[in-house]
N, C-alpha and C positions, 0 to 999 in steps of 0.2 A: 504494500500500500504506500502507495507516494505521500510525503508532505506537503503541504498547502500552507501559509502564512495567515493567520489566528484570523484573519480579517476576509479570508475566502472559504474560512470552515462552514458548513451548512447549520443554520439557524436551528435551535433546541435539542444537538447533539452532544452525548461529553463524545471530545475529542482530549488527548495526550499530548502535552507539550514534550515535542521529541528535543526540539534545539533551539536554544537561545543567538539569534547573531546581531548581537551590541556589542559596544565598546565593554572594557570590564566595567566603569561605573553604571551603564545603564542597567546591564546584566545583573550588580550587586541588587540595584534599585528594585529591578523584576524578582530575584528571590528573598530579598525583603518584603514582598509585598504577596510573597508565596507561591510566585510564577515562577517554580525552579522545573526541570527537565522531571518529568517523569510522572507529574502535577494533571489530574484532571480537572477538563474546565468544559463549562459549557457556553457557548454565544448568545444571548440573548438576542443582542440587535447591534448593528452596524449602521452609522450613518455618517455619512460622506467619509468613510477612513476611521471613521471613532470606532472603537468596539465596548461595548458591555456583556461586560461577564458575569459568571457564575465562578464562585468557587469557596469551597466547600461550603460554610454555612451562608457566606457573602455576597455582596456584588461589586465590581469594581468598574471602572472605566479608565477605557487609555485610548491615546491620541493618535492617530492615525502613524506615526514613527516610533512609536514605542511597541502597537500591533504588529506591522511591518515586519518585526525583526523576531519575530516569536512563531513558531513554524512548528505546526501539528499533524497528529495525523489518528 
């Protein structure tokens, strides 16, 4: 199964964060924030490049370069 970047995953799936590609500060940012490799998430909704998620009990939002670089499958 191919990878797709967090922002092309299909709407109310969990999908698996396979691979992080940021810089290392962004990267620390996304698994502070509990988007580390291996982390299931689910997409709520996408609008113009923003993504909102699910993850675990939460919700979160990130901006169209910070989804970008976060690649699931």
């Amino acid at each position: 199964e191919g990878e797709m970047p967090l922002n092309m995953a299909p709407l109310g799936e969990e999908v698996e964060i396979r691979r992080l590609s940021a810089d290392e500060k962004v990267k620390r940012h996304l698994e502070n924030l509990g988007l580390a490799v291996g982390q299931k998430v689910t997409v709520l909704s996408v609008q113009g490049g923003a993504v909102i998620l699910k993850v675990k009990d939460g919700r979160m939002a990130l901006d169209r370069d910070m989804s970008a670089g976060i690649f699931v499958a």
